[in-house]
N, C-alpha and C positions, 0 to 999 in steps of 0.2 A: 593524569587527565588526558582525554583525547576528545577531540571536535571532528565530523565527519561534515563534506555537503556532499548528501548521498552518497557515493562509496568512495568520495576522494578524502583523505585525511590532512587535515589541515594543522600546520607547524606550528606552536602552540608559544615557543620561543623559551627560554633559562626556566628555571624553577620558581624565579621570585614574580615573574611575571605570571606564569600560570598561579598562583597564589592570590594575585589578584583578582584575576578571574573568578578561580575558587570560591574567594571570598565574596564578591558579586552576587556567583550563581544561584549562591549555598541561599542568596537571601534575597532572589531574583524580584523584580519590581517592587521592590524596597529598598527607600535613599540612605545608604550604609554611609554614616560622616566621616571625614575623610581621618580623623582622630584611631578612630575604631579601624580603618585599612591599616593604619600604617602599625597598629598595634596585633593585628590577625598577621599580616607579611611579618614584621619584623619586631615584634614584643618589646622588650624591654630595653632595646639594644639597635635602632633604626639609625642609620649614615646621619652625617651632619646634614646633608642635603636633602634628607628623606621626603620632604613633599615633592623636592623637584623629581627623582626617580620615580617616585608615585605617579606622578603626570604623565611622565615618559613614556612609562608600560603601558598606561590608561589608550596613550596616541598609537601606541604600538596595537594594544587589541582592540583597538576601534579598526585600521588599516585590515587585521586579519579576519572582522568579521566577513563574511558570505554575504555577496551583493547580491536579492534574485530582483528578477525584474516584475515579476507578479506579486512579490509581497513589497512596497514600500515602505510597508510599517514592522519591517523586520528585523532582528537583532541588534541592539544601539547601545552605546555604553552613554547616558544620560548625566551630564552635571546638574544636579539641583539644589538648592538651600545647604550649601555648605559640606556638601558630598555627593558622592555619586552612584549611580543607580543601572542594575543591568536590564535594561527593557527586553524582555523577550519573552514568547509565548509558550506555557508552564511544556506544552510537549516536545518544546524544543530539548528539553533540558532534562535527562536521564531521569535526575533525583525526582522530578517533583512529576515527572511520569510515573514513574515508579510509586510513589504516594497517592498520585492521584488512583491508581489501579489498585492499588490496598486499598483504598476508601471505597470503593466501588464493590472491591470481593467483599468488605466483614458487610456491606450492609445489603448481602443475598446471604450471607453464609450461613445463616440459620432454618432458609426457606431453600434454597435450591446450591447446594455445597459443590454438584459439580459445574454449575455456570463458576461458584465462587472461586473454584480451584483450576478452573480455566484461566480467571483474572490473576490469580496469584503466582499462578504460573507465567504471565505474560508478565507481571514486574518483575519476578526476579531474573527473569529472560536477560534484565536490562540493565542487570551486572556484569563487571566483564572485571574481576579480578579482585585487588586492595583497593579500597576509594583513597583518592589523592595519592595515587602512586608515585615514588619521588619526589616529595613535600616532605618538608619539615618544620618543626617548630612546636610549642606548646598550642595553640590555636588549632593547627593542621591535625594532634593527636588527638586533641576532644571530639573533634569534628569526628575523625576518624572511626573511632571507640564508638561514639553515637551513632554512627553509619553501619558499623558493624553488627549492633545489639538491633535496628532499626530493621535489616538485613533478617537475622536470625529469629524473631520473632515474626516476620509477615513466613519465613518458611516452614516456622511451628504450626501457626496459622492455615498453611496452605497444606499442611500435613492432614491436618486433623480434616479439612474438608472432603479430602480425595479418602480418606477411611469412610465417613460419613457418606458417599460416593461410590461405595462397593469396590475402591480400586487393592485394597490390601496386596494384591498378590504382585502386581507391575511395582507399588513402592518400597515395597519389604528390600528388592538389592540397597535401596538408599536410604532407609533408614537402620543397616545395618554398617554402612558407612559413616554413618554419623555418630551410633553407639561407640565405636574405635574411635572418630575423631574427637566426640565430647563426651567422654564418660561419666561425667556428672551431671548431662543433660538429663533430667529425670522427666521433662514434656514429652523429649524424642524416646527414653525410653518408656514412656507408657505407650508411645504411638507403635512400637516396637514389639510391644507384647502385644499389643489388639490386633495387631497382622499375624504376627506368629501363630495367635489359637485361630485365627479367621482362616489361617490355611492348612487348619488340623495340627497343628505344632507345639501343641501346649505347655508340654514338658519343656520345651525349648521356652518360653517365652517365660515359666517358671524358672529356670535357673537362671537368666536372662536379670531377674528378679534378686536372686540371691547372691547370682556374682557383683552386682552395682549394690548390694545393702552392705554387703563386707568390706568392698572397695568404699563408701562411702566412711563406715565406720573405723576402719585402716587410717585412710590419709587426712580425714576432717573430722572424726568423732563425733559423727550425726550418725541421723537414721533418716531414714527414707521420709518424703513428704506423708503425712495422712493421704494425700489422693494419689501416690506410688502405691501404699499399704493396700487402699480399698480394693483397690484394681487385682493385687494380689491376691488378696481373697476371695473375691470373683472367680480368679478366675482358679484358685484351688477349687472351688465349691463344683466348676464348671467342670474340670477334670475328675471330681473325684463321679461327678453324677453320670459321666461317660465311660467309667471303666478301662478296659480294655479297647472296646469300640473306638474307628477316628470320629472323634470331634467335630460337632456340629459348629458352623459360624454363629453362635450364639450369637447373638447384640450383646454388647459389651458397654459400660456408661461411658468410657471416654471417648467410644468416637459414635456411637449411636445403631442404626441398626443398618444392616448390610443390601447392597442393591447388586441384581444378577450382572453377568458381565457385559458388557458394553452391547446394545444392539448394534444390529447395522447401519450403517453412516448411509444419512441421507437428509446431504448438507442445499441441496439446489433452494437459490431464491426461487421464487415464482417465475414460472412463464410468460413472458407478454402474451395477453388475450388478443393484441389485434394482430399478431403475427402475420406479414402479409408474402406471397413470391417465397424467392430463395429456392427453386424446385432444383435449380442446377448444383447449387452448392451444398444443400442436404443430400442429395446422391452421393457428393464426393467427400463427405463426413461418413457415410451407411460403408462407403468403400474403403476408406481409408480405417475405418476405427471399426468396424465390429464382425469385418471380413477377417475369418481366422487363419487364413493361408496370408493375410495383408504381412510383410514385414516393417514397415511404416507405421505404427501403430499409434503416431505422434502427429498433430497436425499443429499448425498456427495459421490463427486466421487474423490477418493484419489488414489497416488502410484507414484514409482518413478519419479524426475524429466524427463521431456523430453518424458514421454511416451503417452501423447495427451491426457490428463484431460481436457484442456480450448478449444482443438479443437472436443471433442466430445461433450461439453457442450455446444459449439456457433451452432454447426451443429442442432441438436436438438429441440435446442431454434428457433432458424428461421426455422426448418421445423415444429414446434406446433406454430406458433404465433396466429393461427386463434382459438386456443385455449384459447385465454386470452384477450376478447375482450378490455380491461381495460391497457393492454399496457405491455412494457416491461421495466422493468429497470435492466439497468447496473452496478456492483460497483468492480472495480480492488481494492481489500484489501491490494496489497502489502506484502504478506505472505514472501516474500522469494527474492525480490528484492532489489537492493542497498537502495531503497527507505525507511524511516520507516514505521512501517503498519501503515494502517488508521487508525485512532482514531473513534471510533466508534461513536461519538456524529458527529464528522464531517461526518460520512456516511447517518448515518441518517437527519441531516439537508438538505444532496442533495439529497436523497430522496424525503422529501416534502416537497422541493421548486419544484423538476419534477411534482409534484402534486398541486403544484399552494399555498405553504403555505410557507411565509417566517421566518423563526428561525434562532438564534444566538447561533450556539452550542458554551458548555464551554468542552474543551475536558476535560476527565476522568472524568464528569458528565454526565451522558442521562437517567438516568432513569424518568425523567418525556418525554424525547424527544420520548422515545422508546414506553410509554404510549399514546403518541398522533401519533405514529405510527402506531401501533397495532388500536385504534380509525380507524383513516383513510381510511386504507384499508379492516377493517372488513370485508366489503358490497363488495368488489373488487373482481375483479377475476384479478390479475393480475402474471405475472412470475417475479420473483424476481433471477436474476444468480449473486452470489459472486462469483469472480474470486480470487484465490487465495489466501486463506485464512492462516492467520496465526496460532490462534488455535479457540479452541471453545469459550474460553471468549471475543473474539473479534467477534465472529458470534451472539451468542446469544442475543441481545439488538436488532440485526437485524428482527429476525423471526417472521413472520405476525401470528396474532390470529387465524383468521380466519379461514376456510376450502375453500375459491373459490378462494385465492394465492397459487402455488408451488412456492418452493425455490431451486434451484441450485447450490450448492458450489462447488468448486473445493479445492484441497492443497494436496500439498506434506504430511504433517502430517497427522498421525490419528487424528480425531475427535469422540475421544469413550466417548467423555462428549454427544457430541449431540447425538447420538445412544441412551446412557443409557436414559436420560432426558429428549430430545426433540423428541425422538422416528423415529430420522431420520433415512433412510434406507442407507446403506452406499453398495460402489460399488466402489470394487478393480481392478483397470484397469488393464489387463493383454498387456504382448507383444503384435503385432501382428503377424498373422501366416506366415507361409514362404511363403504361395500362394500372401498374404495380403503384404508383404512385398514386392516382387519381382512387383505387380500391383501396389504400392504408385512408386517404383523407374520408373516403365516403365512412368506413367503420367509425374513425375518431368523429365525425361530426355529425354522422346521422345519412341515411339515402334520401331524406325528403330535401334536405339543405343542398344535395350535390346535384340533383335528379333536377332539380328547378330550376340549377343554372349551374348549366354544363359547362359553357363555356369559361366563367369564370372560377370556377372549379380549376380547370385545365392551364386555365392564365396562372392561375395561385401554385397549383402542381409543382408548374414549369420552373417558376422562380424559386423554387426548392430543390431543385437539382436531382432528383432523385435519392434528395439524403434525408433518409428517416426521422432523424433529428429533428430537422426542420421541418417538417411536415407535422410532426408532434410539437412541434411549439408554436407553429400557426393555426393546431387546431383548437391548444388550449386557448390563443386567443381569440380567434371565434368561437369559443364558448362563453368566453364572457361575456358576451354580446349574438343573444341568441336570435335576436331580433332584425340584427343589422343581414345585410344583404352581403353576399359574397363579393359582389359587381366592386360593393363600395371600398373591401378589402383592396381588391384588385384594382382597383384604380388608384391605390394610392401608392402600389410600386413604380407609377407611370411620372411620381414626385418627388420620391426618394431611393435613396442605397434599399436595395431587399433586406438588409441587416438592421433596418429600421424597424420594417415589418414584422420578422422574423424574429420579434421577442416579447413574451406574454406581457410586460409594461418596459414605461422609459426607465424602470433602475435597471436595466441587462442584468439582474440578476439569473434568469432563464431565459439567454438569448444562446443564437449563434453566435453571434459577437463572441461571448464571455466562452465559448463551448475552445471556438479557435485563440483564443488567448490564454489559452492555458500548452496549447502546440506550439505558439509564439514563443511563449517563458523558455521550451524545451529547448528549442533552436541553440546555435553556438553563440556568439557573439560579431561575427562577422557574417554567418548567416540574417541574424535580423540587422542589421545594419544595410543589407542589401535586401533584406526581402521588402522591402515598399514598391521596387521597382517593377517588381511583378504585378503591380499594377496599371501599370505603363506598356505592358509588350500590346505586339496587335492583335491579337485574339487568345485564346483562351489554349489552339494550338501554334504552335510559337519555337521557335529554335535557340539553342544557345546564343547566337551569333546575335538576334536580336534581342536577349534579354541585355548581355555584354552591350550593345548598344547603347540600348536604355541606362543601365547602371551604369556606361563609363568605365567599363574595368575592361583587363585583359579577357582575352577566351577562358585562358586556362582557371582565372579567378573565376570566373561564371560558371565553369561547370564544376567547382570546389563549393560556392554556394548552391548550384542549383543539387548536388549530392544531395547536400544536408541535408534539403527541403525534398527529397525522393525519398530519403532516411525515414522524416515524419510523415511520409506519406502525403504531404501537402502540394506532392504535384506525381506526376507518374508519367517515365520514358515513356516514349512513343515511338523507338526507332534511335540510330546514333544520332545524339547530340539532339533528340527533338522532347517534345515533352508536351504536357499536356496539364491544365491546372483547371481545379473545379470553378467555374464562375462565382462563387461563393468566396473560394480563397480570393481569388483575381481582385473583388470587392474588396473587400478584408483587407486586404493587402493597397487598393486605392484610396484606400483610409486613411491607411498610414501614411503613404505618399502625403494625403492632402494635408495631415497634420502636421508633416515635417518640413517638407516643404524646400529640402535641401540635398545637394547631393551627396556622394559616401566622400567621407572623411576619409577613407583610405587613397584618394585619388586628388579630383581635379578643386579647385576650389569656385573656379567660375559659375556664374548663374543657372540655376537649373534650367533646362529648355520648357518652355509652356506646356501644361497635360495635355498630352494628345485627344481630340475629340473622342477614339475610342476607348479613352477610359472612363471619358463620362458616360458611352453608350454602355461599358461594361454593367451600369445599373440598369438600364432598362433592355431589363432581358429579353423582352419582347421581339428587341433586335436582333438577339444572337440566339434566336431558337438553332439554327444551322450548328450549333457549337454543343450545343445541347445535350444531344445526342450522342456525340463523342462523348462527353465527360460523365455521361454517364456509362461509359462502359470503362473507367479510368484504369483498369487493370484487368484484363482476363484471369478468371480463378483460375490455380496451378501453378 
């Protein structure tokens, strides 16, 4: 067994205690009584003490679950009614990912086989060896055997899709492996013959036929299933009516009838329609990515959440398509959402099956997958956009050899691995400008609503920072409200935090608030422990020396947290030791201050000092247009 949080692997502890586990997972948000534990760990034959070891392990992996600070209701090992119970969310949990993604492929796989053999592909992805590797026991063996036949059927399953899929000629290496490894597989060898004559090989896939009916007859004194036989006579009839001539990819009844080879990939989501600005950094996209003398041919475009990384990236992308005659592919990495990142063997395997090549990633292994990627595309001129990336070890297995692919990344994080190494050009998205602002607001809400009242347009603008995000989620809330006046929006920043405002209703389900608490969760742990204080410095630009202040730490501790928060992008140097933080975050972050209300536990324990008046100004922005300005240009692109 193994546990990840994201790519750190977590010590799982002796055999008997992962067992428990085991036995937990196997029957996740179901109260297993503690009778039934002590008989899955240790059968017939448990310690005298055995409840009390049972408790033991139980305190033990409760201690080693994953604390995150964004899910509260996250992995728990539950006592209830006389046993215990492993609370946790089914994708937490390999197996029942995996099951869930078989349910998902059989109920397309009759209508659309390669959506189906995409999913199938993505469970067995989410194997990585023997299940319960190093357990023992009669309990541990059923499981086992059931897991394994459990296994082996979803990739009969996924066979037969990807034949029905036109893929015959990419799966024929592996189901030629599998004829060797299970010779009395008679599914895998039907799947086996329908490739073989599907790539003109008929005779092969007849004798194919005749060497498993002898070996059948040989070692078990059977004969082939009736639907092994049909198929063989198929496909004699098929040979004999072809002669000498190669063979047509007839349809064949076991896998259905055959589809031409893969078109071209052309994976982009939609464009944003209000696409506004951005004239400087579409230049240095036209320059970097489709200039053929460029040798940078790799860009990342990073910076705060919310402020249009993946919509200047989709823009771009669909206005160069003609630039890559070879296609596009898509890959959401997952950087920064509830989701875990993508395992990078799993990204690479939907890669080239988009290219017509089917593979079995084993996640936290690809570097042969990433070698026959690199292969692949050599020759290719294709664009490659990673959305959202979580750092560079997860980008890199990605990056094509070649010179006729660009690549595309987006993330909140720095990526100064691939700058230094893979010599990508990297491009710090700034605000947009106040002209650029007030034209995204006029598209989303109309020119008669902004045309009427200018000025409160401009008020509303401003308290958005030049961050696209917000600008889009104050315009969906005046659209609910098509009636109401802009004045009356604007005046109610003059009462509350903008992050009041600045969310289509009170659940923050689509707020900023909720945008930046997911940048929060990212943080270290001694980074958010200090980041409230950054609500506290005196203006929006601000030096190390006075945040150290405000926080009550050394220098050296301040600029160790102020890193971090450069890291996510939630503040940006301005010089040695100076910095600069979006009024948004600066908010956000006086939030926290006013909920905590305390100073860092790392230091002093005396009373915190009163909030400074300008962290209350920090809300009414009106004050600090002078600041404005600045933060919206938080990084120059380059």
């Amino acid at each position: 067994m193994t546990a990840r949080q994201g790519y750190r692997h977590i010590r799982l502890g002796p055999a008997k205690q992962q067992c428990v586990l085991a036995a937990l997972l196997i029957d996740a948000n179901r109260v297993i009584p503690v009778d039934a534990l002590l008989d899955r760990v240790w059968h017939d034959a448990p310690p005298a003490t055995g409840r009390a070891v049972l408790y033991s392990y139980v305190a033990r992996i409760r201690r080693l679950l994953p604390r995150i600070a964004a899910e509260p209701e996250g992995p728990a090992i539950v006592h209830s009614a006389g046993g215990y119970m492993a609370r946790v969310p089914p994708s937490r949990v390999d197996l029942h990912r995996f099951r869930g993604l078989v349910a998902s492929a059989r109920a397309v796989a009759s209508s659309e086989p390669a959506l189906a053999a995409e999913r199938y592909r993505a469970a067995l992805g989410l194997w990585q060896g023997e299940p319960l590797l190093g357990l023992t026991g009669p309990w541990v063996e059923t499981v086992r055997e059931a897991l394994t036949v459990e296994r082996t059927s979803a990739l009969t399953e996924c066979h037969a899709s990807e034949l029905r899929a036109g893929r015959h000629l990419t799966l024929l290496p592996e189901l030629e492996a599998i004829a060797t490894e299970r010779p009395y597989d008679e599914a895998s060898l039907r799947h086996l013959m329908t490739a073989l004559h599907r790539c003109g090989r008929g005779a092969e896939a007849v004798a194919r036929y005749n060497h498993t009916r002898r070996l059948l007859a040989d070692e078990l004194g059977l004969d082939p299933s009736p639907a092994s036989q049909e198929l063989y006579q198929e496909l004699l009839r098929a040979t004999a009516m072809a002669g000498t001539a190669p063979e047509p990819p007839a349809p064949l009844t076991e896998a259905g009838p055959g589809i031409p080879a893969p078109a071209r990939p052309a994976q982009l989501p939609p464009a944003c329609p209000t696409f506004t600005g951005r004239a400087q950094e579409l230049r240095l996209l036209d320059e970097a990515l489709t200039n053929r003398s460029s040798q940078r041919r790799t860009v990342v475009v990073e910076g705060l959440a919310g402020i249009g990384k993946s919509t200047l990236a989709l823009h771009w992308s669909h206005r160069s398509r003609a630039e890559f005659p070879d296609g596009e592919l898509y890959l959401d990495l997952h950087g920064s959402g509830p989701q875990p990142p993508l395992d990078p063997a799993t990204a690479l395997a939907r890669c080239l099956r988009q290219l017509g090549i089917s593979v079995t990633p084993n996640p936290g292994d690809w570097d042969e997958l990433s070698a026959l990627w690199r292969s692949v595309v050599a020759e290719r001129r294709l664009l490659l956009l990673l959305d959202d990336a979580a750092d560079a070890e997860q980008v890199e297995p990605l990056l094509p050899g070649g010179h006729g692919c660009a690549t595309l990344i987006t993330s909140r994080r720095r990526l100064d691995r691939l700058v230094v190494h893979h010599h990508a050009q990297r491009l710090t998205m700034p605000a947009l400008t106040a002209p650029e602002s007030t034209e995204l607001l006029k598209l989303l809400v109309g020119p008669p609503r902004t045309q009427a009242e200018p000025e409160a347009a401009a008020r509303l603008t401003e308290a958005c920072g030049g961050l696209p995000y917000a600008i889009q989620v104050l315009a969906a809330r005046l659209q609910l409200r098509p009636e109401a006046s802009l004045a009356t929006a604007a005046r109610q920043l003059d009462a509350c935090s903008p992050l009041n405002v600045l969310r289509t209703d009170s659940s923050d389900i689509i707020s900023v608030r909720t945008l930046l608490d997911t940048s929060f969760a990212s943080l270290p742990r001694h980074a958010q422990l200090l980041f409230p204080y950054l609500g506290s410095v005196p203006s929006t630009s601000f030096s190390a020396e006075h945040f150290a202040t405000q926080a009550r730490c050394t220098p050296a501790e301040a600029e160790r947290v102020l890193g971090a928060l450069v890291r996510e992008h939630l503040l940006a140097e301005d010089g040695p030791q100076e910095y600069v933080v979006h009024h948004l975050v600066r908010c956000y972050a006086a939030e926290h201050r006013t909920s905590t209300g305390r100073p860092s536990p790392l230091h002093s324990t005396a009373p915190s000092p009163p909030m400074p008046d300008d962290q209350v100004d920090c809300w009414n922005v009106a004050r600090h247009h002078q600041h404005l300005d600045r933060a919206a240009t938080l990084n120059p692109p380059g």
